[in-house]
C-alpha positions in Angstrom: 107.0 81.1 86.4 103.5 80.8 87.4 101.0 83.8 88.2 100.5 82.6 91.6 104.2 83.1 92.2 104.1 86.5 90.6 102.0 87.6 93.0 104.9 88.3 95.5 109.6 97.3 96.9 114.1 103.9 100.6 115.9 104.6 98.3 118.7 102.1 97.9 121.4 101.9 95.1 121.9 99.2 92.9 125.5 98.4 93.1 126.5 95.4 91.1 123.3 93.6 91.0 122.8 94.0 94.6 121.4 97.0 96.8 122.9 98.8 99.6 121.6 101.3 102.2 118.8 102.1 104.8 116.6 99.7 105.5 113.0 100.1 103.4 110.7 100.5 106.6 111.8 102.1 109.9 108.2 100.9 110.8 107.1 98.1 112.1 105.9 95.9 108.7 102.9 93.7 108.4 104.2 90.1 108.5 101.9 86.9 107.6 102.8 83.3 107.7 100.7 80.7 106.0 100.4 76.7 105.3 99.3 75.7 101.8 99.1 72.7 100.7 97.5 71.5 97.0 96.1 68.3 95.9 96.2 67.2 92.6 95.6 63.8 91.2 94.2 61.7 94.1 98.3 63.3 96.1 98.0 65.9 98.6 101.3 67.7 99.5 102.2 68.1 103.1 101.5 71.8 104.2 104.1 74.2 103.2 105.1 77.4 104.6 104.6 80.8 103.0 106.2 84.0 104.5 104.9 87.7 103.4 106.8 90.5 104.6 104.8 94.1 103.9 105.9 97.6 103.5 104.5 100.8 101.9 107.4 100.5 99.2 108.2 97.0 99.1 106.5 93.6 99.5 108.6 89.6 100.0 106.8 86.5 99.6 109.1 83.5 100.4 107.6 80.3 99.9 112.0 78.6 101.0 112.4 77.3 97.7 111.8 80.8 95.6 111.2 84.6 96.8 109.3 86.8 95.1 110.8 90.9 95.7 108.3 93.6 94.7 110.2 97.2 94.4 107.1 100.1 94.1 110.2 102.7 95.0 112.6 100.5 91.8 109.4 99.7 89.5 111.0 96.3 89.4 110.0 92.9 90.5 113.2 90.2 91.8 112.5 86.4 91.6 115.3 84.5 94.1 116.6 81.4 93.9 118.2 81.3 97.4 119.6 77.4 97.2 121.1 77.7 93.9 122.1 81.7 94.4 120.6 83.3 91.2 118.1 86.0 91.2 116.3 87.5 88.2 114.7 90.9 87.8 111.9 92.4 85.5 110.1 95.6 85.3 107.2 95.7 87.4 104.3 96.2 85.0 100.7 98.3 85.9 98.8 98.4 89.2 96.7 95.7 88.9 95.5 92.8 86.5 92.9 95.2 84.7 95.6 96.7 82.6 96.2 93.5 80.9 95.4 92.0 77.8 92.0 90.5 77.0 92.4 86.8 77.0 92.4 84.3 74.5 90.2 81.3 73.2 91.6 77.9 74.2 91.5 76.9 70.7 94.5 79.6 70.3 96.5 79.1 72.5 96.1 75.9 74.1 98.5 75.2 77.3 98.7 78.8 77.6 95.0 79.3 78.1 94.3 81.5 81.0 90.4 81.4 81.7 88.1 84.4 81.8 85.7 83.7 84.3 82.5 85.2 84.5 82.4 85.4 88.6 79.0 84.8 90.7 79.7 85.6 94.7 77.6 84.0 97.2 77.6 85.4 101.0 76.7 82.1 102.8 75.9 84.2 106.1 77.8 81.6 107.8 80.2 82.8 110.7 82.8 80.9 112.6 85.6 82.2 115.2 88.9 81.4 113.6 92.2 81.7 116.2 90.3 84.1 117.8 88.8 86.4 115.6 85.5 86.7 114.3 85.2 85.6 110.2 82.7 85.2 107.8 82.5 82.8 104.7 81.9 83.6 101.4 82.3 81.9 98.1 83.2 83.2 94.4 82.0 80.8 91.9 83.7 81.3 88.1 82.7 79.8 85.0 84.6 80.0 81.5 84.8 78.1 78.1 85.8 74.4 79.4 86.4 75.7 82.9 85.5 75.9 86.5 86.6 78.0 89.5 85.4 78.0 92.7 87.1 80.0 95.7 85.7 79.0 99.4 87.2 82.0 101.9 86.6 82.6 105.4 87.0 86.5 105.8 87.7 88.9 109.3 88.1 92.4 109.6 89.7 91.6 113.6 93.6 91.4 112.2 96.3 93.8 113.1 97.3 94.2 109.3 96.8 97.4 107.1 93.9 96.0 105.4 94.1 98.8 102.6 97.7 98.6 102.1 97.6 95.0 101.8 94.3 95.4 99.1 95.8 97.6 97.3 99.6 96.0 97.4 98.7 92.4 96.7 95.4 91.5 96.6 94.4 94.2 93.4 97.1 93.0 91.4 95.5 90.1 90.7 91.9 91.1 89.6 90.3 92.2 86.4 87.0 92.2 84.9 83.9 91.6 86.6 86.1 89.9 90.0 87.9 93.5 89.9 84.3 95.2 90.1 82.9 92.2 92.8 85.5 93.1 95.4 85.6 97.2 94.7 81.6 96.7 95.8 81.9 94.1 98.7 83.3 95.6 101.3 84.5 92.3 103.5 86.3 91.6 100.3 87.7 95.0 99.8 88.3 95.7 103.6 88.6 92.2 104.8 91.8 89.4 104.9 91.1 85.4 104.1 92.6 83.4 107.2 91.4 80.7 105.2 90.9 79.4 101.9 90.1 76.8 99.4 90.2 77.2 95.8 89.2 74.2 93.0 89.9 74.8 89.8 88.6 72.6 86.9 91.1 73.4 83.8 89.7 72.1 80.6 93.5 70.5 79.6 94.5 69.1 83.3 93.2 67.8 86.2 91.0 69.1 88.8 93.0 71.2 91.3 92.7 71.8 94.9 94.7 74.8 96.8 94.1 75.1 101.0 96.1 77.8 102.9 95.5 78.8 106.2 97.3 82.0 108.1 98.8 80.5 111.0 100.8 83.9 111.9 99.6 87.4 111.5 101.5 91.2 113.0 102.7 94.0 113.1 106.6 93.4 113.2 109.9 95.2 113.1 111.1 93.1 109.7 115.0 91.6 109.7 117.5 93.8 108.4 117.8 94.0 104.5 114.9 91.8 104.2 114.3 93.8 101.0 117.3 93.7 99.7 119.0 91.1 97.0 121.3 89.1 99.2 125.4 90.1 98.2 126.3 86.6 97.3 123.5 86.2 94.2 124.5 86.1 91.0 121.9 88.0 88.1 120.9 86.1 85.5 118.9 87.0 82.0 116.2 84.6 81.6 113.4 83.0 84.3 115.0 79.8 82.6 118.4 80.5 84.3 116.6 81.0 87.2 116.0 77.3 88.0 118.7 75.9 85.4 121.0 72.6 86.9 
């Protein structure tokens, strides 16, 4: 499972592998619903949809084929397979990306090489309306051993999200190092959300890599009932492996 993916929590009890009781929020959530679409050796997939569903104790990111549960209030994190019925649950591990471990030298660990980028952000001081709302682009350039990151975002403050819920629930969890430190001092990054995006990555052992995603719905919503549950009919199984198994 990939880290992108990982990035996707009342009191309910766990009955049998699946949860029962009040719904997590009796607030309206934030919901967001984006395209992304990646392009990777000279193919570009069509635009795909990506729900995100937002509460102060639990998070869903649903990209149709897999659903990524966050649990604050269970310490636990649920990956669904909805088409084949599975689901698969870990514990939910640290705040944020700082806690983990220092990475590795490619010459170590070779497919399993996660870069450490050393991050440079540049505030192009260019502004567009986007849908409405006013945004502003900047652009984090990253450099490692043998690889290349650059992230292209076009940033607004004018969204009807909780911007600190959604920094400190999603977008933190990600960051470490000096990227952690660039977006606690920026405060469109800290305080702002992308509407749009464009990240290329140059891995030293694959091919160049090219993720877009635009937000094409963003509110304030009364969410579905037991959206943030595990649906009755999926079966638990032990291993991400099982997960996706034929």
């Amino acid at each position: 499972m990939t880290k992108r993916i990982a990035l996707f929590w009342l009191a309910l009890t766990v009955v049998g592998g699946t949860f029962s009781g009040a719904a997590v929020s009796g607030a309206p959530d934030d919901h967001i619903i984006s395209q992304q679409s990646r392009t990777y050796m000279g193919n570009t997939t069509p635009p795909a949809p990506n729900e995100v569903w937002i509460s102060d104790q639990a998070v869903l990111m649903s990209s149709g084929r897999t659903t990524v549960l966050l649990r604050f209030d269970l310490g636990k994190r649920y990956y669904l397979n909805p088409i084949q019925k599975r689901y698969y649950e870990e514990l939910l591990e640290g705040q944020d990306a700082s806690a983990s471990a220092a990475p590795e030298r490619i010459q170590e660990v070779g497919w399993n090489y996660v870069p450490d980028y050393d991050w440079i952000l540049q505030d192009t001081e260019e502004e567009r309306v986007i849908d409405g709302r006013a945004s502003r682009r900047l652009i984090l350039k990253g450099e490692a051993d043998y690889a290349q990151e650059v992230r292209d975002f076009w940033i607004s403050r004018d969204v009807p999200i909780d911007l600190d819920r959604y920094y400190r629930l999603l977008s933190k969890r990600e960051l470490r190092g000096r990227l952690l430190t660039i977006y606690e001092k920026t405060p469109l990054l800290r305080q702002g959300f992308i509407l749009e995006s464009r990240t290329t990555t140059e891995h030293p052992i694959a091919p160049t890599m090219i993720w877009t995603n635009k937000v094409i719905k963003l509110e304030r919503a009364e969410p579905p009932a037991g959206i943030y549950d595990i649906p009755p009919d999926l079966q638990k199984v032990n291993t991400l492996r099982e997960l996706f198994a034929r």
